[in-house]
C-alpha positions in Angstrom: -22.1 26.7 5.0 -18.7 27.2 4.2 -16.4 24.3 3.2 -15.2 22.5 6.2 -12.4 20.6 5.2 -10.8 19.8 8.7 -14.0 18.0 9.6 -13.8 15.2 6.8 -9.9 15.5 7.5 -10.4 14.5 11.6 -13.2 11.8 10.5 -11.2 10.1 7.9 -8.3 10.1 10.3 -9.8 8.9 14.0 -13.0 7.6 12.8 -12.1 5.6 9.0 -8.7 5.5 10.1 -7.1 5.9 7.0 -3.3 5.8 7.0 -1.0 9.1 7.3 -0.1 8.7 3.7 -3.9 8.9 2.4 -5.1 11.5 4.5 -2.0 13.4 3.8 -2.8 13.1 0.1 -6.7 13.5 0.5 -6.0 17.0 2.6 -3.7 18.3 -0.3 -6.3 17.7 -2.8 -8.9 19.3 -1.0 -6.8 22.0 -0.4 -6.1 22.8 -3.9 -9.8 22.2 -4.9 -11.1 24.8 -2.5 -8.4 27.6 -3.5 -9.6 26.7 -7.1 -13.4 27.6 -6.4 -12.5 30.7 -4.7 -9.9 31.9 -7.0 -12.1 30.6 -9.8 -15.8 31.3 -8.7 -15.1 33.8 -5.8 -17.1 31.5 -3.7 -16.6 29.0 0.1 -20.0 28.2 0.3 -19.7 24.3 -0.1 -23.6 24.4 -1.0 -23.0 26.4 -3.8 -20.2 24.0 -5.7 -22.0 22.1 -8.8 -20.9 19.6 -11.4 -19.8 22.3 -13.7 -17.4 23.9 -11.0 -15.9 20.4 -10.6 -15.6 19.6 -14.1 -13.7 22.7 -14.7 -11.7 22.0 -12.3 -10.7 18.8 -13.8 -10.0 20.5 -17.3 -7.5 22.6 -15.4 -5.6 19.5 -14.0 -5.4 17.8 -17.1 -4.4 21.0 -19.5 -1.8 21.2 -16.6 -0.8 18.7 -17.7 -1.3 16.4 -14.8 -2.0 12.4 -15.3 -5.1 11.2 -15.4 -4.4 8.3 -13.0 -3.3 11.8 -10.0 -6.6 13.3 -11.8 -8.7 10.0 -10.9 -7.1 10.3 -6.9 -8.1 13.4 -6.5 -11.8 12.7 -8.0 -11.9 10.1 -5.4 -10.9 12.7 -2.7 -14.1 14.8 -4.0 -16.0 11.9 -4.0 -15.7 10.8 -0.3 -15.8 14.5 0.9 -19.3 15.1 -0.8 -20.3 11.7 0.3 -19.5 12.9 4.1 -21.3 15.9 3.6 -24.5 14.6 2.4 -24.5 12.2 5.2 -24.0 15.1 7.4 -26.6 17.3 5.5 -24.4 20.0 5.0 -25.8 19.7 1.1 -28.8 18.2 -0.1 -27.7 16.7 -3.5 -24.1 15.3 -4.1 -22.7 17.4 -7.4 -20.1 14.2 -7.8 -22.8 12.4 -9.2 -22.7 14.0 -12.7 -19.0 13.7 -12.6 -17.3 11.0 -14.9 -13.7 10.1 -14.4 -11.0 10.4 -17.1 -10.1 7.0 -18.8 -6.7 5.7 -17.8 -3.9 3.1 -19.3 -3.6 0.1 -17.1 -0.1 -0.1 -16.0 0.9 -3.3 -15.1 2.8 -3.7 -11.9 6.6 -3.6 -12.0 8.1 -6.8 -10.7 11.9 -8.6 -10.4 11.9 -12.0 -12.4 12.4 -15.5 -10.8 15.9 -15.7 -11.7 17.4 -12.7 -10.7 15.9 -13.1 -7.0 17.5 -16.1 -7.1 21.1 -14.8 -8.1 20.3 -12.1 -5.4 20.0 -14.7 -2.5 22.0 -17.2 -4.3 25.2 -15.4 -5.4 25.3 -12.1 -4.1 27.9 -11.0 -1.9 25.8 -9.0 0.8 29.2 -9.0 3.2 30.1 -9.3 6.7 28.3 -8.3 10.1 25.1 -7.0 11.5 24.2 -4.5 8.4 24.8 -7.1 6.0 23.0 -10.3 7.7 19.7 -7.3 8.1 20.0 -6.0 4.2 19.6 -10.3 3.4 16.6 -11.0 5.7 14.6 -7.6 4.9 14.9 -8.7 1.2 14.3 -12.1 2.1 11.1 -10.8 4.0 10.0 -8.6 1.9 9.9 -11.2 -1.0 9.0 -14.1 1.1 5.6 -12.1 2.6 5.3 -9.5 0.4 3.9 -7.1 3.0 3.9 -3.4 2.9 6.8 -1.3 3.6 4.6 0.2 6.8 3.9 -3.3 7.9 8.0 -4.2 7.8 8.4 -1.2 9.9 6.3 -1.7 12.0 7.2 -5.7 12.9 7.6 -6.5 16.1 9.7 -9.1 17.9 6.6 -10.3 19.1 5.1 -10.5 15.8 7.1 -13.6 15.1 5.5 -16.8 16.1 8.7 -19.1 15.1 7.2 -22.0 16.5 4.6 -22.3 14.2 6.3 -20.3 11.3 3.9 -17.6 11.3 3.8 -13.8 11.0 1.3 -11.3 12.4 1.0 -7.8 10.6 -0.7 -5.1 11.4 -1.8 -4.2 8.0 -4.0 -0.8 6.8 -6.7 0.4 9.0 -5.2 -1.7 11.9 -6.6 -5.2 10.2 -4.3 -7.8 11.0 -3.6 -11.0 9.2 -1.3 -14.0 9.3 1.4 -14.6 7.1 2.9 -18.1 6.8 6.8 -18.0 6.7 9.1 -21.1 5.4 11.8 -22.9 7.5 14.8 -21.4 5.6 13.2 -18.0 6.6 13.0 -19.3 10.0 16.4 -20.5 9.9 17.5 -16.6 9.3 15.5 -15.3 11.3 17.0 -17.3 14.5 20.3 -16.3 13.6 19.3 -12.7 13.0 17.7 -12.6 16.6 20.6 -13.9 18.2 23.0 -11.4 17.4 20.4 -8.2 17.4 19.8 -9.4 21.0 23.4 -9.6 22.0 24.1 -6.0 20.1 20.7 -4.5 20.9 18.7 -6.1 24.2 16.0 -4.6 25.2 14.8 -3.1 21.5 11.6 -4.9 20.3 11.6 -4.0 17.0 12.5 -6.4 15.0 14.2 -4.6 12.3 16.6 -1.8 13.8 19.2 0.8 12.1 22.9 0.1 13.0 22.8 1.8 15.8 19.6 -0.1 17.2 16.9 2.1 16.4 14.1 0.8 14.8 14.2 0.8 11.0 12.5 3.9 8.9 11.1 3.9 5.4 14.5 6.3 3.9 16.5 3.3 5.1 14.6 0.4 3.8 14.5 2.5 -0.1 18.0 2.9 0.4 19.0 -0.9 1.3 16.7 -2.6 -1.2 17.8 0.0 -4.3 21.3 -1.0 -3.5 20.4 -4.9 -3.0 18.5 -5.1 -5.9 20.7 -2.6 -8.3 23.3 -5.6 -8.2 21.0 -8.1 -9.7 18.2 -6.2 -11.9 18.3 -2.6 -14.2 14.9 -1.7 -13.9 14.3 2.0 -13.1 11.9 1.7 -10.3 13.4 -0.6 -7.3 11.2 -0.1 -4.3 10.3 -2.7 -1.4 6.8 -2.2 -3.5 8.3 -3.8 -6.6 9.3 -6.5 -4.2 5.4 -6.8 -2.7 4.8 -6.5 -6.5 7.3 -9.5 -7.6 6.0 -11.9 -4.3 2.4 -11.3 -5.9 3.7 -12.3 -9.7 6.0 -15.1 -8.9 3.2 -16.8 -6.5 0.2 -16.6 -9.0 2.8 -17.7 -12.2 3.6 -20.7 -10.2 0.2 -21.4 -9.7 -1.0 -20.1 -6.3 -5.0 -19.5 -6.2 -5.7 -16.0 -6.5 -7.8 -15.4 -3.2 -5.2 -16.9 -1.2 -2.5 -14.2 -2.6 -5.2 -11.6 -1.6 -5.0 -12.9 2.0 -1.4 -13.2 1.8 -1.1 -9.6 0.7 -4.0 -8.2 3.0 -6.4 -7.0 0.0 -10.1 -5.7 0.7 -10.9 -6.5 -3.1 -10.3 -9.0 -5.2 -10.0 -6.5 -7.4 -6.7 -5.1 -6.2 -5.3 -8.7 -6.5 -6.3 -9.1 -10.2 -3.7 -6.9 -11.6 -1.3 -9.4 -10.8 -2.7 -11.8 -13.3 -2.1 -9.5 -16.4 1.7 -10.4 -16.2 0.4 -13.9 -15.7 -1.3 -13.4 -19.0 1.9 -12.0 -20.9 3.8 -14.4 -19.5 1.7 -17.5 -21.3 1.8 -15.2 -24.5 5.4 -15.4 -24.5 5.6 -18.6 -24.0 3.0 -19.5 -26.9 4.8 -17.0 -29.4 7.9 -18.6 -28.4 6.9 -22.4 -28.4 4.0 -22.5 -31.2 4.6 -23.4 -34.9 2.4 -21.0 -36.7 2.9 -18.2 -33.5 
């Protein structure tokens, strides 16, 4: 049987519903698997792929030079496509099984500190009218909630329960969870309504463009790299590092760590505990700075 990558593709999409972003990236790596076997080992017969097929593979990615945190995605990718066949018995044993992943370096989340969020909502200057009152809440709400970019753009104005100071998201694979928001937030957000209802009635998204469209992810990179360039130099400035810097600040100012996982909409616990390794520097600092014999 030939490799029938559309088939996984449509399951992962309507049936797992996985977001555009992963399928996207799952698709791509398939794609570039398969033209390597038949390039490489003149072959589409998905039956026919082994370990060592796979493995070679992989030692082309990497003397490509390629990471080996992309190599370790796309391993994944194999991984559930194999998986899907099996279960489909389109092949009777699952070459992925014989197939180890490259080790990677644990990169530790990149995250604003406490003080220069508070100079950003503090002291900056954001300016006058619509565009600037928006720019202050999105950052406000990005860092308040730390929800997804996806999930910003996605809030309704119906997702905002201001009477009991609660959020709803619609998170990945349509789970949706509550996010508790404080009375300063609510205070914005008030003010924010009223004058994108006078400007814009009639447009239920709650976070629109200038001219009252709703909001799209070029935008939001664009207004929280300018925001944030006034207050931090770090390379990477992303509404991520902002989902990144709610996660840091919470747990360093001792939040429990399954509560930030429901905050943040995690499946694993595992996802969470990254957050706690610039806990961990932190307290080093702090103990090299204060301790006699550090």
């Amino acid at each position: 049987m030939r490799m029938n990558i559309q088939r996984f593709i449509q399951y992962i999409q309507f049936e797992k519903r996985f977001s555009v972003h992963t399928v996207k990236a799952y698709e791509n790596d398939l794609g570039q698997f398969k033209d390597y076997i038949v390039q490489t080992y003149e072959t589409e017969e998905v039956a026919e792929v082994s370990h060592g097929m796979i493995r070679s593979w992989i030692v082309s990615l990497m003397d490509q030079g390629i990471s080996s945190r992309t190599v370790n995605r796309k391993i994944t990718s194999l991984k559930s496509f194999f998986r899907f066949l099996l279960r489909k018995n389109e092949i009777s044993l699952n070459p992925m099984l014989k197939v180890q992943s490259p080790k990677t370096s644990k990169r530790l989340p990149v995250f604003v500190d406490q003080d220069k969020m508070e100079l950003l909502f503090e002291k900056v200057d954001f300016g006058e009218g619509f565009e600037a009152q928006r720019d202050h809440l999105l950052l406000e709400f990005l860092y308040a909630t730390g929800m997804r970019l996806s999930e910003l753009i996605g809030l309704k104005e119906s997702s905002i329960d201001q009477y009991q100071s609660q959020i709803k998201v619609l998170g990945k694979r349509n789970k949706e969870r509550i996010i508790p928001f404080t009375k300063k937030l609510q205070s914005s957000i008030r003010e924010y309504l009223q004058e994108k209802k006078k400007m814009f009635p009639g447009e239920d998204s709650f976070f629109v463009t200038d001219n009252g469209k709703p909001l799209y992810p070029k935008l939001v990179y664009r207004i929280v790299t300018k925001r944030l360039s006034a207050v931090t130099t770090l390379d990477k400035k992303s509404p991520h590092v902002l989902r990144h810097t709610f996660a840091t600040h919470m747990l360093n100012n001792g939040a429990d760590i399954n509560s930030v996982k429901e905050l943040l909409g995690h499946a694993n616990l595992s996802a969470t505990q990254v957050y706690t390794h610039n806990t961990i520097e932190k307290l080093k600092q702090v103990y090299k700075q204060a301790h006699p014999r550090a």
